[in-house]
N, C-alpha and C positions, 0 to 999 in steps of 0.2 A: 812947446806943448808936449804934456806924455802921452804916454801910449797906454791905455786901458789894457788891465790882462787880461781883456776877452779876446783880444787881439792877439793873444801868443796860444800859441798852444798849452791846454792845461796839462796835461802830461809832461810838457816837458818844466813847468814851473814847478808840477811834483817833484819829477828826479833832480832836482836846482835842490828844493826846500828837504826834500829825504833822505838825502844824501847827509847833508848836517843834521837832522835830527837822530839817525841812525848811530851816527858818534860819540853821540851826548847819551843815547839811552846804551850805548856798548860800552862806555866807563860806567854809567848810569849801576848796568847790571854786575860790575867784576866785585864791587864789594863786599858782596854777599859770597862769594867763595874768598873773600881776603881775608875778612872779619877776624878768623882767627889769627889769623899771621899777626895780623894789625891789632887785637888783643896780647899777644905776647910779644909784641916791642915796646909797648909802653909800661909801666906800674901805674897801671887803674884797671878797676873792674868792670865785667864784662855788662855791667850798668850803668856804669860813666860811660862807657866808648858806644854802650845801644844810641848813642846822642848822634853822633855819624849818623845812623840809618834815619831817627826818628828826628831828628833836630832838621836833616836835609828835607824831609818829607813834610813837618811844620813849615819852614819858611819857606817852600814850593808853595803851600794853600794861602800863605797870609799874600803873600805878593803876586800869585797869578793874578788877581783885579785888577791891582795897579798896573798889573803888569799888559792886559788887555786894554787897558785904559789907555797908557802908555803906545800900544799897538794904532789902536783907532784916533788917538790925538795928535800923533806925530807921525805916522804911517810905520804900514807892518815892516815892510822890507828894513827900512832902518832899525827898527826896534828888534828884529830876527837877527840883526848884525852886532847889535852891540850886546845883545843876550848871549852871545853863540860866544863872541870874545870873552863877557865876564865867566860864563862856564869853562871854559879852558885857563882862565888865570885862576879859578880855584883849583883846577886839577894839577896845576903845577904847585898852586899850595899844600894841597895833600900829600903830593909827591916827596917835598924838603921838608915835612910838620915835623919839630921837633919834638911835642909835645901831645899826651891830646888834646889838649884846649887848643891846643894852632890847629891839632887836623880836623878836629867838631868846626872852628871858624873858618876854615878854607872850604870843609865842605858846605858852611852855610853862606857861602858868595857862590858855591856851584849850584848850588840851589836858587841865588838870586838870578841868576844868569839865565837856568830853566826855566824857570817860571813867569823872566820876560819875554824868552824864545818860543815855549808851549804856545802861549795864544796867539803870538802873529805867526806862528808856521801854519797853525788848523788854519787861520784867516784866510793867509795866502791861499792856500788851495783850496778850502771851498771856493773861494773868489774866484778862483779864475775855470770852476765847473760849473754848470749849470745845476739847477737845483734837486733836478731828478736826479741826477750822478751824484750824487753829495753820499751819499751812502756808499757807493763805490770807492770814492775818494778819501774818504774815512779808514773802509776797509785795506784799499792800497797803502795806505800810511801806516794802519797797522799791520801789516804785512813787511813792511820795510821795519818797522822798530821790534818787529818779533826776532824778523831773523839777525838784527843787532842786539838783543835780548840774548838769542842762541850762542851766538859769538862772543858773545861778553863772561860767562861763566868758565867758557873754554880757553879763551887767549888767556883770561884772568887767571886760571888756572896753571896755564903751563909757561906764563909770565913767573909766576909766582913761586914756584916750585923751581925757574932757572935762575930768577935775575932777582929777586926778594918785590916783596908787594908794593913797592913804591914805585918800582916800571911800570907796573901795570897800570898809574895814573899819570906818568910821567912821560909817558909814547903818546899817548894822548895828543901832546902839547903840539909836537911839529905838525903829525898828519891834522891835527884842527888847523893850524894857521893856511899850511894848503890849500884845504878846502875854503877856506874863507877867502885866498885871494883869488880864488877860479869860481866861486859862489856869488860873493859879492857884486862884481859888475853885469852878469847877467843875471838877475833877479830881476821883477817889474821894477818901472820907474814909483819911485817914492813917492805915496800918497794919501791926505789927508781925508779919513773918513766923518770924524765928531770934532766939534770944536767947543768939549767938555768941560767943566770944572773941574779943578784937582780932586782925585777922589778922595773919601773918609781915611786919613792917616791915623786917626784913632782905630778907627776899626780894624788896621792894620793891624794893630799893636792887640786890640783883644780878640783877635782872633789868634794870633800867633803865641799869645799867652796862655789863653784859653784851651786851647789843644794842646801846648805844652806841658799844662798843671794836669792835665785828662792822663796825658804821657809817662810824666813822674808819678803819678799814683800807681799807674799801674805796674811798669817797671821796677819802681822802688818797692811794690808790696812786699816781696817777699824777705827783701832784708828787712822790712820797717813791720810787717805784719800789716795783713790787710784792715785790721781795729786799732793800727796805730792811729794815735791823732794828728800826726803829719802827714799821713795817709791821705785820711780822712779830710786835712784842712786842704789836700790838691785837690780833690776830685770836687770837694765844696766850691773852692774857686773857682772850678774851671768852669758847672755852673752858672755861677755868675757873673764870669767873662764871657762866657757864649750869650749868656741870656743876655746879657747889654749890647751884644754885635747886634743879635735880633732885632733890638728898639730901637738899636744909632738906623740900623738898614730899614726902618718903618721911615724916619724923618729926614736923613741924608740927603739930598740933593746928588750925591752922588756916592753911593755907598759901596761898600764892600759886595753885599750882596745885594742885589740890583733886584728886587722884589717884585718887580710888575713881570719880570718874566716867569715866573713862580703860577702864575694867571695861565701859563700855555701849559696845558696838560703834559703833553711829551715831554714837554724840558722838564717838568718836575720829574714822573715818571723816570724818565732815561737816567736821570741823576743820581734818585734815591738807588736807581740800578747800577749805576757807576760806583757808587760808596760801597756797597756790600760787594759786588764783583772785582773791583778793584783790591778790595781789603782782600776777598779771598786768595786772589792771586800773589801777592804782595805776601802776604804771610805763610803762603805754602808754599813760594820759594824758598823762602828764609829756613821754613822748617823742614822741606827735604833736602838743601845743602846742608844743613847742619845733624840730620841725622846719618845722610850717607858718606859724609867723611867722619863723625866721630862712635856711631852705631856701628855703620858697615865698615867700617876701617878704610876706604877708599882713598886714594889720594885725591889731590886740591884737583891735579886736571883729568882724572877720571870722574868725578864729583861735578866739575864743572860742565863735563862729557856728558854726564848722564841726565844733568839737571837741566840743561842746554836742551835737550830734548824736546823738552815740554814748549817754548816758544817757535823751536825749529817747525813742532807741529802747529801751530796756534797760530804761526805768522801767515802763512798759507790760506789755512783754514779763513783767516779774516777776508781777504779775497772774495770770497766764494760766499763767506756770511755778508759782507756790503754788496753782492749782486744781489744774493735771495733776498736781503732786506728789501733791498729797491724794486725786487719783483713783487714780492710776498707780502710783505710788510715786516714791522723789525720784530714784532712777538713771536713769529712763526721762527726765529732764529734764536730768540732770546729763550725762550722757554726751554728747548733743546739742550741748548748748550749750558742753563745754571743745571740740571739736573744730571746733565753725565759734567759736570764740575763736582757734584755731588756724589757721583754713583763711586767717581776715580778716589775722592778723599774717603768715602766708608769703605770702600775694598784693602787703601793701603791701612786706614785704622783698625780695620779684623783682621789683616792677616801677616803685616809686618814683624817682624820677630828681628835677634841679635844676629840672625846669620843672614849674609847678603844671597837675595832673590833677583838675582838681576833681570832673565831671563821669564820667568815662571811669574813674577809680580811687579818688577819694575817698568819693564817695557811696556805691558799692556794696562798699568792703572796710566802711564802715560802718554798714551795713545789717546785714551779714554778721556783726563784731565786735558791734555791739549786741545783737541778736535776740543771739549766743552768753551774753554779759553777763546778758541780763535771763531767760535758761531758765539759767544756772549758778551765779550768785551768789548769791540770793536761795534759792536751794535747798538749797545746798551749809549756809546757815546755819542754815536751817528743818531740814533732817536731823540736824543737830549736838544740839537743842533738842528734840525732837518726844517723843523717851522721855524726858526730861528730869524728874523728878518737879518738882511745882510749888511746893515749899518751897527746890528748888536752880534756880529760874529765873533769880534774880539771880545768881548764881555761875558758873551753865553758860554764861548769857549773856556773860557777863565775859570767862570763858574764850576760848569764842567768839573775844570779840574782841582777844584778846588775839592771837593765832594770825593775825587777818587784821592788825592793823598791825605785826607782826614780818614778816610776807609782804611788807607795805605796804614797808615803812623798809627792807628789803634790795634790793628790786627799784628802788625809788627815789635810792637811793644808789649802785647797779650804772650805773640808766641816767646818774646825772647824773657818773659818771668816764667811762664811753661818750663823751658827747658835749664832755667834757671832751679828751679823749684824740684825741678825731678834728676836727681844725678844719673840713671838709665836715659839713654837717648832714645829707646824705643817709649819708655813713658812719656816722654816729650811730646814726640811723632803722636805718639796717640791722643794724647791732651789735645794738642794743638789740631789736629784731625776731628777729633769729635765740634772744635770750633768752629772750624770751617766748612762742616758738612751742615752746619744748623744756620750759617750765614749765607751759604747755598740754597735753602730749604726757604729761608726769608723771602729770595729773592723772585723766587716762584710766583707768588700769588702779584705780589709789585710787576713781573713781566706779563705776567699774565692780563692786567689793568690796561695796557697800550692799545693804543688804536690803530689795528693794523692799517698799512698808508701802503697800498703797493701796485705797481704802475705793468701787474699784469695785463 
C-alpha cells in the first residue's frame, strides 16, 4: 500500500523536488553568458547557433503536454526521474558537440528532459500543499530556481573564462547523477493520477513547427530582409500551424491544449500573464548579458556577476510575492511588479550609454527590474494554477508552461535580430528595451482582469 503525500511533510517534498529542479535551471541559465564563447568555436552564425536558445525553448512548449500527460498517466515522481536523467544526458551532449547541429540536438533532449520534469515537479508540490498554500509553494519554488538562476550566470562565467564553455555543461553531469541517487528513493511513492488517452502527437509536431517558423522569420529577418518572401512564407506558416493546433485542440480527445480549462478565468488570465512576463524576462536577460560584456566591455564572470543580480533579487522577492498573493490576492502583486518590470527596462533604455554605469545605473535599474520579476513572475503562474482542480495539475502546469517558453522563444529571437541588426550594443539594448517595456505595459490591464482570491 503507498503512502499519500499528505502524509509526509510538504516542505520537505519541496526541498527533495527543488533541489533538482534548481540544477537544471543553473545549466538552464549559463548559456546565456556562453553564447559567445559557443559562437566562436563553431563556423556558423550567430543565427544558426540562436537555435540553442530558441530551438531548447520550442521543444520545452511542444512537449510540456505530453510531458504532463505523461506525469498524471504514469505518475509524477517517476516521470520527474526520468525527465531529470534525460536533462543531464543532453548536457553531457553539449558538453562533447562536435558540431552545431550536435549542440542544437543535445540541447533539444535537454529540453525534452525539462519539459517532462517542469510538470511533475509543480505537481508534486502543489500535491503534497494544501490548496491555500499553493501560492506559497509556487513562490518557494521560485525562489529556489531564481537563486539557481543567480548562480547559473556566475559559475557559467568564471567556468568559462577558466576551463572553456564546455565545463560549464559538463559539471553538470556528476553533481546531477548525485542528486538523483539521494532524490530518487525519497520522493512520494509512485502514483497514478488519469488513466488518459495518448495525447495529440500531431499537435506536438504543430505546435513545435509552428513556433519554429514564427522563430525563423524573425531571426532570419535581417539577413533575408523582413519583405523577403522566405520571410514572409515563415511567419505565413507558422500561422497556419498554430491555427490547425487551435482546431485539432477543439476536437481532440486529448489535446495539446486542453481547452475546457481556458473556461477558468485565472488559468486564462495567469497565462496570457505568464507569456508576456515570461518573454519579458527571457529576453532582457539575453539582452543585458550581451550588452554588458560586448557594450560595457565586462568580462564573461563579471557579466555573469552583474546579470546574476537580477534573479539573486527576484528569487527572494518570490517568497514574499506567494505570501501576499495568498493573502491579498495575486493582482495586488501582479500589477506592482509588471510595472517596475517596466519602470527598470525605460530607465536602462534613456539612460545607458558606451561607458559602464555600474554603480549610478546598473545596480539600481536592478533592483528595480528584480523586486518587479520576483512580485510578477511567480504570481502570474501561481494564479494560472490555483483553481486548477488537482487531478488537472500536471496538464494545467504544462499548459502554464507552455505559454511562458512561446513568450520565452519569441522575445528571444526578437532580441537576438535586434542586436544582430544594430552593430552598437547600446542600440541593441535600446531596441530591445523599448520591446520589453511595451510587453510590460501589455501586461498591465491583463493583471489587472484577476480576480483577486485572498485568504486575508
Amino acid at each position: 500500500m503507498t503512502t499519500d503525500t499528505t502524509t509526509r511533510s510538504p516542505w520537505r517534498i519541496f526541498g527533495l523536488v527543488a533541489g533538482s529542479v534548481a540544477l537544471a535551471t543553473l545549466n538552464f541559465s549559463m548559456i546565456f553568458v556562453a553564447f559567445g564563447e559557443i559562437s566562436d568555436s563553431f563556423d556558423a552564425s550567430d543565427s544558426t547557433l540562436s537555435w540553442a536558445l530558441t530551438g531548447f525553448a520550442i521543444t520545452t512548449a511542444a512537449v510540456m503536454v505530453p510531458g504532463g500527460w505523461l506525469a498524471d498517466r504514469f505518475g509524477r515522481t517517476r516521470i520527474f526521474l526520468i525527465g531529470f536523467a534525460l536533462f543531464l544526458a543532453g548536457s553531457g551532449g553539449v558538453a562533447v558537440a562536435p558540431s552545431a547541429e550536435f549542440l542544437i540536438a543535445a540541447r533539444v533532449l535537454q529540453a525534452v528532459g525539462l519539459a517532462i520534469e517542469a510538470p511533475a515537479s509543480f505537481a508534486l508540490v502543489l500535491d503534497a500543499f494544501p490548496k491555500r498554500m499553493r501560492s506559497t509553494a509556487v513562490g518557494a519554488m521560485g525562489a529556489a530556481g531564481g537563486v539557481a538562476a543567480a548562480l547559473g550566470p556566475l559559475v557559467g562565467g568564471a567556468l568559462v573564462e577558466a576551463l572553456g564553455w564546455r565545463w560549464a555543461f559538463f559539471c553538470n553531469v556528476p553533481v546531477g547523477i548525485v542528486v538523483l541517487a539521494l532524490v530518487g528513493p525519497r520522493l512520494p511513492p509512485n502514483r497514478v493520477h488519469l488513466a488518459r488517452k495518448t495525447p495529440d502527437l500531431i499537435g506536438v509536431l504543430l505546435l513545435m513547427f509552428g513556433v519554429g517558423s514564427l522563430a525563423l522569420g524573425i531571426v532570419q529577418s535581417d539577413d533575408w530582409g523582413f519583405g523577403d518572401e522566405r520571410t514572409v512564407a515563415a511567419l505565413i506558416a507558422a500561422l497556419i500551424l498554430l491555427a490547425g493546433l487551435v482546431k485539432r485542440s477543439h476536437v481532440h480527445p486529448e489535446p495539446i491544449l486542453y481547452v475546457p480549462l481556458f473556461a477558468n478565468h485565472d488559468f486564462r488570465v495567469g497565462s496570457a500573464l505568464s507569456f508576456f512576463l515570461a518573454g519579458n524576462f527571457m529576453g532582457s536577460f539575453l539582452a543585458f548579458v550581451t550588452f554588458l560584456h560586448e557594450g560595457w566591455g565586462l568580462s564573461l564572470f563579471k557579466a555573469g556577476l552583474a546579470v546574476g543580480l537580477i534573479p539573486a533579487i527576484g528569487g527572494p522577492m518570490s517568497v514574499v510575492s506567494g505570501r501576499l498573493a495568498d493573502r491579498f490576492g495575486h493582482r495586488t502583486v501582479i500589477l506592482p511588479g509588471s510595472l517596475m518590470m517596466a519602470a527598470g527596462g525605460l530607465w536602462m533604455w534613456s539612460a545607458a550609454g558606451s561607458q559602464p554605469q555600474i554603480w549610478s545605473l546598473w545596480v539600481p535599474v536592478v533592483v528595480i527590474y528584480g523586486i518587479g520579476v520576483g512580485l510578477g513572475h511567480a504570481a502570474c503562474q501561481a494564479a494560472a494554477l490555483t483553481t486548477v482542480t488537482e487531478d488537472r495539475l500536471g496538464i494545467g502546469g504544462a499548459m502554464n508552461r507552455i505559454f511562458m517558453e512561446i513568450g520565452g522563444t519569441i522575445s528571444i529571437a526578437i532580441v537576438i535580430a535586434l542586436f544582430v541588426r544594430y552593430d552598437d550594443p547600446v542600440d541593441g539594448l535600446r531596441a530591445s528595451m523599448i520591446l520589453l517595456v511595451i510587453v510590460s505595459a501589455i501586461s498591465v490591464p491583463i493583471a489587472a482582469s484577476l480576480r483577486n482570491r485572498g485568504h486575508a
